[in-house]
N, C-alpha and C positions, 0 to 999 in steps of 0.2 A: 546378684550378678545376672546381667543379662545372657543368654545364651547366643553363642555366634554360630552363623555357617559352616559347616566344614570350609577349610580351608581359606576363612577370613582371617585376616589380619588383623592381630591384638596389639593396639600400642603400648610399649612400655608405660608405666604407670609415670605422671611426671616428678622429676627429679631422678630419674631410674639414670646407671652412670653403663656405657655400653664395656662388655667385658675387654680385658685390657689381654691380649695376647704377644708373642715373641712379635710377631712385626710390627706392633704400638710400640712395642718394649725399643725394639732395635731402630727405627724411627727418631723415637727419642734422647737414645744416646748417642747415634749419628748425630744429630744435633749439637747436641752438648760438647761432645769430645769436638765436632769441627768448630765451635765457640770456645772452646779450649786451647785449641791450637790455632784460631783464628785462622781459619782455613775454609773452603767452600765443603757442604758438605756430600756435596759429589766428589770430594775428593779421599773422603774417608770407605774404605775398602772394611767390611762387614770380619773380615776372616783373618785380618793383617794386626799380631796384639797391640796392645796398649804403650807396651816399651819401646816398637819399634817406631811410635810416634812421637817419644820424646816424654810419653806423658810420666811424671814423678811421683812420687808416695803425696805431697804435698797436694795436686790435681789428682789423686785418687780418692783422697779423703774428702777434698771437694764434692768431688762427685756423689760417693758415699754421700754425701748429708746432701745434695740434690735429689737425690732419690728416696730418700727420709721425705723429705720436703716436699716431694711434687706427688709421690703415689702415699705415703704413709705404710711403708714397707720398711721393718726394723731388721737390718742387714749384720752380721760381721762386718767390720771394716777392710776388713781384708778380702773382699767378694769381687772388688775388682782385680787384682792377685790370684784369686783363684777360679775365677772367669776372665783370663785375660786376651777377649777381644770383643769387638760388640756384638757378634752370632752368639758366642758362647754365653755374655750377660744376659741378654737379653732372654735365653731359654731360663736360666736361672731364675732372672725377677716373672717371668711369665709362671713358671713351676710354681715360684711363692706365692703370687699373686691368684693362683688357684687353689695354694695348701690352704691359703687366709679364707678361702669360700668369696672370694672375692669383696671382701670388707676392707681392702685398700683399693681407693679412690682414685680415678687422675686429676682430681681437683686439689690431691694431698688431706683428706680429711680420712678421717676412719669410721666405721659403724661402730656406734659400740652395743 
């Protein structure tokens, strides 16, 4: 290892994935949910639940397996039920996303 400066800059090593926090997290369900509702997603309110958009058990389960899918975060199904609005998920999957040591991915792969 070479030694650096103080206070130089170490790149991430390549392939390295940047930590994924509640405003990635809420970013991306703003998305979703407004692709769910086919809506702009400026039009989705961070604080406003899940029900009051309409959304159903059927697009929660969707979603559930979108987040399987895009982070490799193994959820309850019932997470958006019991985070229901995207401030509230979004701390949720950030929480897990750090219990994990950060070995879920946003490319949806996992360390193993």
């Amino acid at each position: 290892m070479v030694p650096q400066p103080i206070g130089a800059h170490v790149p991430d090593p390549p392939g390295a994935q940047p930590a994924l926090g509640e405003r990635e997290f809420a970013r991306w369900l703003t998305a979703r949910l407004a692709e769910f509702l086919n809506r702009s997603a400026e039009d989705i309110d961070p604080r406003t639940p899940f029900a009051e958009y309409g959304l159903d058990s059927v697009a929660a389960l969707s979603l559930y397996g979108d987040i399987e899918d895009e982070f490799a975060l193994y959820l309850e199904p019932t997470v958006a039920w019991d985070h229901p609005t995207v401030e509230a998920l979004a701390r949720c999957l950030a929480d897990e996303y750090a219990r994990s040591g950060g070995n879920a991915r946003a490319d949806g792969s996992a360390e193993v």
